[in-house]
C-alpha positions in Angstrom: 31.5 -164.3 54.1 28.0 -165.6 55.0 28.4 -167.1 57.6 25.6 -165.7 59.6 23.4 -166.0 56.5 24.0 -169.8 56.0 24.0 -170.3 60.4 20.2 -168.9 60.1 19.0 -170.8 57.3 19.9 -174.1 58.4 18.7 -172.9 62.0 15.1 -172.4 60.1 15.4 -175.7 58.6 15.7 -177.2 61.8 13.4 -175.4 63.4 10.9 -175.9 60.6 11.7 -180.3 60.7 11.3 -179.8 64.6 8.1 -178.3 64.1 6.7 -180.9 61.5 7.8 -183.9 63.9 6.3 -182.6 66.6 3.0 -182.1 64.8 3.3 -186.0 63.7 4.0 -186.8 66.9 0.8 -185.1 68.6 -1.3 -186.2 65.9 -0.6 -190.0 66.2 -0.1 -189.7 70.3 1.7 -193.2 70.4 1.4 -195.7 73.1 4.5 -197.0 73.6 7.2 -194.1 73.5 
């Protein structure tokens, strides 16, 4: 029944993990990738 419903939540969880790694990522700017 909710599929849509359930399809866009976990597509803002990802989107919100994505954002938060990338933010780690910039922040420590590693050497060696």
């Amino acid at each position: 029944m909710a599929r849509g419903a359930r399809f866009l939540l976990v597509l803002a969880l990802l989107a919100a993990l994505l954002a938060v790694v990338l933010q780690l990522y910039r922040r420590r700017k590693p050497l060696s990738v």
